[in-house]
N, C-alpha and C positions, 0 to 999 in steps of 0.2 A: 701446583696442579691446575689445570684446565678446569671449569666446572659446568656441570648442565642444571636447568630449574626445570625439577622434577616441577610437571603438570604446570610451566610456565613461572612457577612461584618459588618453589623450594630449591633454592642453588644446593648442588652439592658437587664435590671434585670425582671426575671421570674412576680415578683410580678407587674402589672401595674395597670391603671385606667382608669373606665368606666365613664365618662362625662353626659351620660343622666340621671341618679336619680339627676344630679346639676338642668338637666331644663324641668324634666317634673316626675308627680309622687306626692309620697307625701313625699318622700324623699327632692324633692326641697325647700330650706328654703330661696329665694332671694337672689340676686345678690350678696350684700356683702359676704352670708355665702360660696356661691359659690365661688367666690374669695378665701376667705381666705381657704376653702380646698384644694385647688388648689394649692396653696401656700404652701401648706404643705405638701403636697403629694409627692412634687419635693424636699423640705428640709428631707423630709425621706427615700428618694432615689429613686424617682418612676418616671424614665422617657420613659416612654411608656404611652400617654393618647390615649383615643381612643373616637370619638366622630363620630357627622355625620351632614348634615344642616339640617335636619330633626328634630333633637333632641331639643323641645323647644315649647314655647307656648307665646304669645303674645311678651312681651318685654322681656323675658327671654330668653334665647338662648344657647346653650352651646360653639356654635365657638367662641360667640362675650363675653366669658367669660375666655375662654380660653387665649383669645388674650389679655384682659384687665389684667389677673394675670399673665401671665409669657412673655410677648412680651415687649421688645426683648428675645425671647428665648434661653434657655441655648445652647450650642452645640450638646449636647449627648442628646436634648431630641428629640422622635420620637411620631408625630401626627398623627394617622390613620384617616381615615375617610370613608366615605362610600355612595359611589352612588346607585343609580339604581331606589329606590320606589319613588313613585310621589304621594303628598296627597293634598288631597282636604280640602273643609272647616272641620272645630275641627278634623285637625289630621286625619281623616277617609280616607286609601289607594285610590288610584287614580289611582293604575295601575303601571305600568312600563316605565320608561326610554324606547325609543329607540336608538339606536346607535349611531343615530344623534344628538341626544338631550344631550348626555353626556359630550362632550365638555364643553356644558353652566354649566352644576353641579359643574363640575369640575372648571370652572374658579371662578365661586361661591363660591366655599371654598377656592380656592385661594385667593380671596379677600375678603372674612371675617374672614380669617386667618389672613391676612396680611404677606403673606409668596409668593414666586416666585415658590417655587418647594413642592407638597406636599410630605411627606415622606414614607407616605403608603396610596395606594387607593384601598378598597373594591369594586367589582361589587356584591351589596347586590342584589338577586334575590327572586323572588316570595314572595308570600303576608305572612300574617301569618299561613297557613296552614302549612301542612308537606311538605319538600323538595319532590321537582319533578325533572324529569331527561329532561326538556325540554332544548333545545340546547341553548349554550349562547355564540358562538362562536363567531357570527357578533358584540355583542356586547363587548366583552372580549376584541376583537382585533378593536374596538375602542379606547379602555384605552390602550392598549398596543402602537397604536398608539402616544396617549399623552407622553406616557413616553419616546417614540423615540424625542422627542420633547424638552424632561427635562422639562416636567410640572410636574412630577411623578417618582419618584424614585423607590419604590416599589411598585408591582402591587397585589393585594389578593382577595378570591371570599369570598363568604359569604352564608350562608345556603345554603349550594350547596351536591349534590352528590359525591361522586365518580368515576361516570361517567361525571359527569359536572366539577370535579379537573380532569381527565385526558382528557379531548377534553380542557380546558384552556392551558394547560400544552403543549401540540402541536403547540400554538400558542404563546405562552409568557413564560417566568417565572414566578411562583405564589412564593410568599416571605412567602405567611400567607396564611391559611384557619380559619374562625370565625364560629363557628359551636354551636348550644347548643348542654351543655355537663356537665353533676357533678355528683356527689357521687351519687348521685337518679337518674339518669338519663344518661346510661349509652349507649344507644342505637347507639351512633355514633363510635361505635371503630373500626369499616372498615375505615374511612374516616381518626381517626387518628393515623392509624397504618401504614397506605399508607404516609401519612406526615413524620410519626416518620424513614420508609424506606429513603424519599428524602429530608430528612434535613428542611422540610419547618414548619415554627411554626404553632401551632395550638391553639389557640386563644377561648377557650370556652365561650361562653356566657353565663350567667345567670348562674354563676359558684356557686351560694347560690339558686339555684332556680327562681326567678327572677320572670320573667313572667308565666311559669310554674308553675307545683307544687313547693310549695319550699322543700330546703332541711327536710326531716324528724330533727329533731335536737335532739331527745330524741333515736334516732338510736344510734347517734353520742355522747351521754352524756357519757357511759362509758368510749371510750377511749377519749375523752375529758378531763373526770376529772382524769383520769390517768396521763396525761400530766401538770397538772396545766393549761387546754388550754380552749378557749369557742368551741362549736361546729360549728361555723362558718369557724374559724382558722383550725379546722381538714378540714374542706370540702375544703379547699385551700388546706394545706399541702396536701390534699390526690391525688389532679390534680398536684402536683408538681412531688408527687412520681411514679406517673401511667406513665410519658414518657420524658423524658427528652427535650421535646418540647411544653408541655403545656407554657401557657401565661396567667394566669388569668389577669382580669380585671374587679375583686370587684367593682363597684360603693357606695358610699354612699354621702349623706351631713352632714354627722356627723362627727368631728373630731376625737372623741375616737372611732368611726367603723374605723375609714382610722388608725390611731395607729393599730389597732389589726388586720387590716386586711395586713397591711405592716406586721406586728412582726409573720406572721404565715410563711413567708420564712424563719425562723428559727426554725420551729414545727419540728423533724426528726421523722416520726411514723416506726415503727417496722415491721418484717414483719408480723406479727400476727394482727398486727393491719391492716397492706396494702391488708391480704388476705379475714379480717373478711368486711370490708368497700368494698371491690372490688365485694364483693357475695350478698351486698345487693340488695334484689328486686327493679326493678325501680318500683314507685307509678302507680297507677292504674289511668288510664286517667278518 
């Protein structure tokens, strides 16, 4: 795999892994299957997982999955996570973190980690609506606090603006922006084109569609089968090829998806392919 150094420093391989299809969805297939993709995902070279304490549903959990397959963990690998939403009963948003209260999140994933320093922290903001530009400064420079602290290594925002990455960026250094973003959906390229200027990764979410629309995939079938490739794999190669700081992190619980969605950091699409996939329409909301 290809690799970027998260905030200059931290190499890690373009291709990584999303943790929530392991504990909530219909992706999730129980604890064991969780496990062992987990396990596999690091034996195929994927060390960037990204989770959050949110991510889960009764006994299922993704930190406490995380920590049962690969802890003690390897050296090179890098655990994101992500603060900010507060949910109430089944999962239903509760609102917002305040600044104060972030600490406790934070030490929360420290210890269902089982780790003393996390490696990257998200200030995930606002609910599932469209990003807003309301100010995140008090609470940004919260977290930025922690990491004075060495509770937190790298600091990153999460559905956030352009103007909410430059009022962070005054106050901290951002390592990562996690934004949705794919082949269909294409609407965030101020935000990663501002990244791609200052070096910091960009972390698309729902990089097959996800929660969204998903990816069209009969778009993607010609150059697809041009490639000998599934159109999942193009929709990866094709966030690899748009910036030299994308980060996908494909989720699945299926082992033959985590094989092809690893083996698509070896797709190399054409420019004819990069220019016909780059003009597609995003879907109609």
């Amino acid at each position: 795999m290809t690799t970027f150094a998260l905030a200059g420093e931290t190499p890690v391989n373009r291709i990584g892994f999303g943790a929530m299809r392991l504990a909530l969805g219909r992706s999730a297939r129980g604890a064991e299957a969780g496990v062992a993709v987990l396990r596999r995902a690091v034996e195929l070279g994927v060390n960037h997982i990204d989770t959050a304490g949110f991510y889960g549903f009764g006994d299922l959990r993704a930190h406490e999955l995380i920590r049962r397959a690969l802890a003690p963990y390897p050296e090179d690998l890098v655990i994101a996570t992500k603060v900010g939403p507060l949910l109430g009963a089944n999962l239903a948003p509760a609102g917002e973190a305040r600044a104060d209260q972030l600490r406790a999140l934070v030490t929360d994933d420290l210890r269902r980690l089982g780790v003393d320093r996390l490696d990257l922290v998200y200030l995930r903001t606002g609910g599932l609506g469209p990003v807003s530009d309301e100010p995140i400064g008090e609470r940004f420079a919260a977290l930025a606090e922690l990491r004075s602290e060495g509770l937190i290594r790298h600091l990153g925002l999460s559905h956030v603006s352009a103007a909410q990455l430059a009022e962070a960026r005054a106050i901290a250094p951002v390592a990562a922006v996690q934004n949705a973003f794919s082949v269909h959906d294409q609407g965030d390229r101020a935000v990663l084109a501002e990244c791609e200027r200052a070096g910091i990764a960009y972390v698309p979410y729902f990089p097959l569609g996800g929660g969204r629309p998903s990816i069209d995939r009969a778009r993607l079938a010609e150059v697809a089968a041009r490639h000998g490739a599934t159109p999942a794999q193009v929709a990866l190669a094709w966030l690899l090829a748009v910036s030299p700081v994308t980060l996908p992190i494909p989720g699945t619980g299926s082992l033959d998806h985590l094989a092809e969605n690893v083996a698509a950091a070896g797709l190399r699409l054409d420019p004819a392919d990069l220019a016909a996939l780059s003009a597609t329409p995003e879907p109609s909301a």
